[in-house]
N, C-alpha and C positions, 0 to 999 in steps of 0.2 A: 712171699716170692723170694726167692733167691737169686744172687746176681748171677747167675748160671740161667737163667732165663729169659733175659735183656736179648735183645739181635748180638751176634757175635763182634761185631765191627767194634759197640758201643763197649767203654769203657767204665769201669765201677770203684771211684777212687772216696778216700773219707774227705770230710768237708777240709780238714786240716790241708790236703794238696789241692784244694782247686778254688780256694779265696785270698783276694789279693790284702784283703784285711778281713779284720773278725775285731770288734769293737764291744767290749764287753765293760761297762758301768757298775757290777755286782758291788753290793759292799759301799757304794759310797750315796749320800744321800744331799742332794740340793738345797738350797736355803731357797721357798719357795714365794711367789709373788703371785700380784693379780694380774699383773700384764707384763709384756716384755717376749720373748724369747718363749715360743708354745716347748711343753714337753713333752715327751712321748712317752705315754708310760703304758703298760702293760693291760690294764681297763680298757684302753681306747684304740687297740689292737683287735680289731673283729671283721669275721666273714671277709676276709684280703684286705681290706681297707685300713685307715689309717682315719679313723672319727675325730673331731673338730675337739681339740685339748683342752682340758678343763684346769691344766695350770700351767703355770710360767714360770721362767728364772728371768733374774735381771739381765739386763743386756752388757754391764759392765762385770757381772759374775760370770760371762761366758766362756772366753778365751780360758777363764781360769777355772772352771768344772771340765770342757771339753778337752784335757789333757791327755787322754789316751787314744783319740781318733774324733777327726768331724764327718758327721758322714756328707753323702757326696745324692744327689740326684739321683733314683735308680738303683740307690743299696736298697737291699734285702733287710726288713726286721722282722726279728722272729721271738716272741716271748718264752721264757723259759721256766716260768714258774707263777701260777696265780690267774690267769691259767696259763697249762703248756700247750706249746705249740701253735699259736697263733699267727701266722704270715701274714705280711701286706709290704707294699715298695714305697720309697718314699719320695715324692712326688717333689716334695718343697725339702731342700736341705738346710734352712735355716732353723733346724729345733734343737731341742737336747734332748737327750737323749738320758733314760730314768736305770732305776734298776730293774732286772725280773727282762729284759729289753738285751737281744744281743744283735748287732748290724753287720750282715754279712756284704763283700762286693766279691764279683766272680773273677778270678785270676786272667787277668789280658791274654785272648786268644785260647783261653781254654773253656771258660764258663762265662754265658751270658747273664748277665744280672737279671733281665727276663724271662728267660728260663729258670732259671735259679729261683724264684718267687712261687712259680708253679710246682718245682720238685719237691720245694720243703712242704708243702703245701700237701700231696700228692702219699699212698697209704704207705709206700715203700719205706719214707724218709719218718711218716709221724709212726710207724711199729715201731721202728727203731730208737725215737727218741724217748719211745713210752717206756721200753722195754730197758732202757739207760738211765733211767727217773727214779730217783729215790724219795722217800720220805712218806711219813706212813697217815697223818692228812692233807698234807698239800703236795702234792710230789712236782718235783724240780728237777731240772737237769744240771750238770755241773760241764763248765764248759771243757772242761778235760774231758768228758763225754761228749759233748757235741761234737766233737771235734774228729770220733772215730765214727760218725756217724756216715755212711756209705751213700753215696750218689751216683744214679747210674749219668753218665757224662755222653751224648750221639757227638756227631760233629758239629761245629758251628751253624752251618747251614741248615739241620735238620732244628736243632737247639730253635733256633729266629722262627723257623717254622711252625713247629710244633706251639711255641709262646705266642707267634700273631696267631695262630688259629684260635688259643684261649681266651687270648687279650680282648680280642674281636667279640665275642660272648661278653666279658667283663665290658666295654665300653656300652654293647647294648643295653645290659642289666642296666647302668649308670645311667645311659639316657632316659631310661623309663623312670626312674628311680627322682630323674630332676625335672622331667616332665612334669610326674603327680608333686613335688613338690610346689609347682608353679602354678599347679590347678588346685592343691588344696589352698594356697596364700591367696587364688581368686575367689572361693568359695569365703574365706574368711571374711576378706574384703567387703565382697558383698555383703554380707553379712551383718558386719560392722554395719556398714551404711545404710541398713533399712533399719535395724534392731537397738543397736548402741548409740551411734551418732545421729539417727533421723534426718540421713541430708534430703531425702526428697521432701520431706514438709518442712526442713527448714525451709530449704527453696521456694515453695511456694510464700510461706510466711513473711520472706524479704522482697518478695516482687509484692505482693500484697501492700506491706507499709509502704512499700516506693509509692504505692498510686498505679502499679499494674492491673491489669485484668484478669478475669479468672483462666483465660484462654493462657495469658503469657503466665500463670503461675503452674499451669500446668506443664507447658513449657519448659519452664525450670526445671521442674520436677522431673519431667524426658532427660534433661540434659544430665542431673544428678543421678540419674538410675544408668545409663547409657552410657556416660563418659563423652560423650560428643558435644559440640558446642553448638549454638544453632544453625550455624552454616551447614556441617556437617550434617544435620539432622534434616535440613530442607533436601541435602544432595539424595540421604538416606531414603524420604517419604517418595522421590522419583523413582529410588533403582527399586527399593521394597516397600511398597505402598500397603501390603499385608501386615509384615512385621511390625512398621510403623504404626497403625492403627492399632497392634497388639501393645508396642511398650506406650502409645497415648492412653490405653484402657487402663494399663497398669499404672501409670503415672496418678491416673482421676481417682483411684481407690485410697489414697493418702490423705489425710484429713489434713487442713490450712491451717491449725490450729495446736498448741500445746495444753495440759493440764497439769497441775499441782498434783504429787502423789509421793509415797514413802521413799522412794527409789529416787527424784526430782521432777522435774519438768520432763514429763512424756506427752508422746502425740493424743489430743483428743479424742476419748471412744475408747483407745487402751487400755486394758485391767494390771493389775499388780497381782499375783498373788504366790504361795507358797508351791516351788518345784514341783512337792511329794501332789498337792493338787491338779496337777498338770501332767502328771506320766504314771504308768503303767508299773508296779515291779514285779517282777518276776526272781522266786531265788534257786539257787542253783544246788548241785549234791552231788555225791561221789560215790557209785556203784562198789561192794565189796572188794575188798583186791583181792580176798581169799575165794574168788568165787570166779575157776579161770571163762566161762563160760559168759561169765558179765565185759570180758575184753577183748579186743581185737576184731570186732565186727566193723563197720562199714556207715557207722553214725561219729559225726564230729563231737568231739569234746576236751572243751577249752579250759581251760587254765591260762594263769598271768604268763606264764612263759609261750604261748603261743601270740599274745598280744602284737599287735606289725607295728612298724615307725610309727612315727604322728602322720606324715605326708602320704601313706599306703594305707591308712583308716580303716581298710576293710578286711578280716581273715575269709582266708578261701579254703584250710586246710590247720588242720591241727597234730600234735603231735602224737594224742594219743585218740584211741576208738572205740567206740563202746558198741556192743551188742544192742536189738530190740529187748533182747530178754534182762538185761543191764539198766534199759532207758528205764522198762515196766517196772521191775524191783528195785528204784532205787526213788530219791526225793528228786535227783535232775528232772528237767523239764526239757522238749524238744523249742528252742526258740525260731521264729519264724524267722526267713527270709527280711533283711531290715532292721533285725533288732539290734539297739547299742548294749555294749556288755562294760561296764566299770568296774573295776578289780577292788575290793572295798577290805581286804584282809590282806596284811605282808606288807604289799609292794600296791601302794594304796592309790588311785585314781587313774591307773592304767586302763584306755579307752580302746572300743575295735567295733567297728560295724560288722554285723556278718549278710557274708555273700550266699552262705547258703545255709542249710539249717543246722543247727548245731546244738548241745548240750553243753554244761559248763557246770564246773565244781562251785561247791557252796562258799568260797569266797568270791563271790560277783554278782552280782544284779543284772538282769536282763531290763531295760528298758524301751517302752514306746511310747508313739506322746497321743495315742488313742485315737479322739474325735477332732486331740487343739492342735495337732501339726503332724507332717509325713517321716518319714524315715531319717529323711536329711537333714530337714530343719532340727528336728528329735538331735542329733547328734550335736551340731553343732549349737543350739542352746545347752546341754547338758556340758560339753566340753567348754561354754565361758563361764560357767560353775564350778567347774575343778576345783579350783584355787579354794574357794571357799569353802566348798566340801571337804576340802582337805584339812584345811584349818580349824574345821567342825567335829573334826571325828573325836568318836568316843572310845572306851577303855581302858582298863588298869594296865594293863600290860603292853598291850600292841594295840597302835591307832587304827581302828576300825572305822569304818562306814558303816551305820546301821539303819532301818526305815524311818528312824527319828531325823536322821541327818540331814534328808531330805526337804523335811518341813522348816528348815534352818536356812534358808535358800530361797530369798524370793525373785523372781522372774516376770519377765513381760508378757504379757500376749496380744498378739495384732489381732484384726479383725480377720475371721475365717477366709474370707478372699484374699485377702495379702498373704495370708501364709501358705494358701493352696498355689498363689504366684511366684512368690518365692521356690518352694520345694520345686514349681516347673520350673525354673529359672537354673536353679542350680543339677538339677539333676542331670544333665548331661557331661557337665564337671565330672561330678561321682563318678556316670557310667564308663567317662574316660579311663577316670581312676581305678577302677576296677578292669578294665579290660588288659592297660598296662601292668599289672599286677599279676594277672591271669600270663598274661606273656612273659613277665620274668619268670614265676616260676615254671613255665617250661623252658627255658633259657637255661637256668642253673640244674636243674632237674640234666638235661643234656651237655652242659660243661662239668657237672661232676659226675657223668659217666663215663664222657670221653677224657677224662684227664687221670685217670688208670691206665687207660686205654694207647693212648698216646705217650704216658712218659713210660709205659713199658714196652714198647712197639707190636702192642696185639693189633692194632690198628693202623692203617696207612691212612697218608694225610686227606688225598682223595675223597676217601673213604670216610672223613670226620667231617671234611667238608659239604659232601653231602647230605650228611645226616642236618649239619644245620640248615643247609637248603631248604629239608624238609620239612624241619621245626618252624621258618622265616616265612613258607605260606602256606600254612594250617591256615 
């Protein structure tokens, strides 16, 4: 698009007339720490956001690194190389700021810092800086280029406009995003507390020695699964005389009891044995790429780069597609609804439940946990394995995952009823997670339509407003 296609009112000035600073780090390199003063480096610049920094400067090396500009609440970073063009705003201005990192603020009264976040962001501003980038494998911009780089400018009032209509999208994404974070930390929990810590049979076990009754240890064990205390639980059997009679069934399913085994002290009844005994694998394969008829069809197929956060667990959608006639000719397998996929080649114990059915290249495993647990429980036993697995892998060259790694790994298992209560217990967790997830991505899916849309004025705000309306009650 060419600035000759903006509304006529709007303005098209280079970044160099419309910031009040331009704070550029290039060239100089910090003496780093464990704590102190977060940095911002160019890694942890993703999807608008500004991710939780993985290093630090000292807090008495500060004044004296931040010598060319501090930035301020509200500045614009924009990565320049490694990768380019990455935007997000910076919310906390106590960091430093790294190299590869340049911090724009918008000129008082001309450019909203708000706006400003979204334009760089937006296709007009990233052609131009692609098209400005030099170097022939990593390409970088130089800030004497950035600097001619062209911004179409409305007035202030459309500017604030056009940015709370984004921003507003961006805040939803964010609430969904810390919702599933706060449902998968419950799912873990729980988790913990039947599988790892065994509070419900410790519970019973210490009303036990006191000289309680089996009535009161059961009790206990309500109050260790439930989080209630027993007042609370007497108010509970009033108002929910159902539910309550449901978490007392679940409570009496926990044996009173611990045994000796390789692992330590587990609940009586409980087996030990090896992971690869306990789940299902399935391996994965890559359809021809010489063969365009094997691509682009309408079946998911996953790879490590399609893998979601940890807190989003589930993929709904993958990057690339494979044909039926793709699925049939090649060693991929279609996995069911439910299955967890672990990334066992590269980029090694990257985890993803799938939402719907999907394929996946031969570095990953598909896993179920068969006859001995649901879908859920499956994920979350194989993810407090990780670690191990990881530590386990094999290869001369690059650490792999292989079916041997599996048997490396040993694991609990409860009794078929406890783990068929669990999986009900937690699955509504899940189906939250998955729903919110389903709603971000039409969320984003709709703010990067309308965000062409709107910083080039094909769209009236109206008219963007609406469209989210739309999207808000699907």
């Amino acid at each position: 698009m060419g600035s000759e296609q903006f509304p006529s009112h709007w303005q098209v000035l280079p970044i160099a007339e419309t910031v009040d600073a331009l704070i550029d780090y290039r060239g100089k390199t910090p003496k780093k720490t464990n704590s102190g003063i977060p940095l911002v480096t160019a890694k942890i610049v993703k999807g608008g956001t500004v991710l939780p920094a993985t290093e630090y400067i000292a807090e008495e090396d500060y004044d004296s690194w931040m010598v060319r500009g501090f930035p301020q609440a509200g500045d614009v970073v924009v990565t320049t190389e490694a990768p380019l063009g990455e935007v997000a705003q910076l919310d906390d201005p106590n960091v430093a700021l790294a190299q590869r990192i340049v911090t724009l603020r918008g000129a008082k009264g001309l450019l909203l810092n708000d706006y400003l976040r979204y334009v760089m962001q937006g296709s007009y501003v990233q052609s131009q800086m692609e098209s400005r980038a030099t170097g022939s494998t990593v390409k970088g911009i130089k800030q004497s280029e950035l600097r001619k780089v062209l911004l179409p400018i409305p007035s202030l009032q459309e500017q604030s406009a056009i940015a709370s209509c984004l921003k507003y999208l961006d805040k939803k994404i964010q609430l969904n995003q810390q919702v599933n974070q706060t449902l998968e930390q419950m799912a873990q929990a729980l988790f913990k507390s039947w599988f790892v810590d065994f509070e419900p049979v410790k519970a019973k076990i210490t009303v036990l020695e006191a000289g309680g009754t089996v009535e009161d240890a059961t009790l206990a064990a309500m109050t260790a699964i439930s989080g209630k205390d027993t007042s609370a639980l007497a108010v509970f059997a009033r108002a929910q005389p159902e539910q309550y009679a449901e978490l007392k069934a679940t409570a009496e399913l926990f044996p009173a009891a611990m045994q000796g085994s390789e692992l330590g002290e587990i609940p009586k009844g409980w087996e030990v044995s090896s992971l690869a005994k306990r789940i299902k694998l399935v391996g994965g394969g890559t359809p021809k790429r010489s063969e365009p008829n094997y691509w682009g069809g309408d079946i998911c197929w996953y790879s490590v780069k399609d893998a979601p956060s940890e807190s989003d667990i589930f993929v709904i959608d993958t990057t690339e597609k494979i044909t039926p006639e793709g699925l049939a000719k090649s060693s991929t397998k279609l996995l069911p609804i439910g299955t967890t996929i672990i990334s066992a080649r590269g980029t090694v114990g990257k985890l993803a439940l799938t939402a719907v059915e999907t394929a996946m290249n031969q570095s990953c495993y598909g896993i179920s946990g068969g006859k001995y647990s649901g879908p859920f429980l499956t994920y979350l036993k194989v993810k407090q394995c990780i670690d191990v697995l990881k530590r386990n892998t094999h290869g001369a060259v690059f650490d792999t995952i292989t079916t041997n790694t599996f048997d490396t790994v040993n694991m609990l298992t409860a009794h078929d009823v406890i783990n068929s209560e669990f999986e009900k217990c937690i699955t509504p967790l899940f189906d939250a997670i998955k729903v919110n997830l389903i709603s971000n991505s039409a969320l984003k899916q709709l703010r990067d339509t309308l965000l062409p849309k709107l910083l080039s004025g094909e769209i009236t705000l109206p008219e963007a407003e609406q469209a989210i309306n739309e999207v808000e009650h699907v």
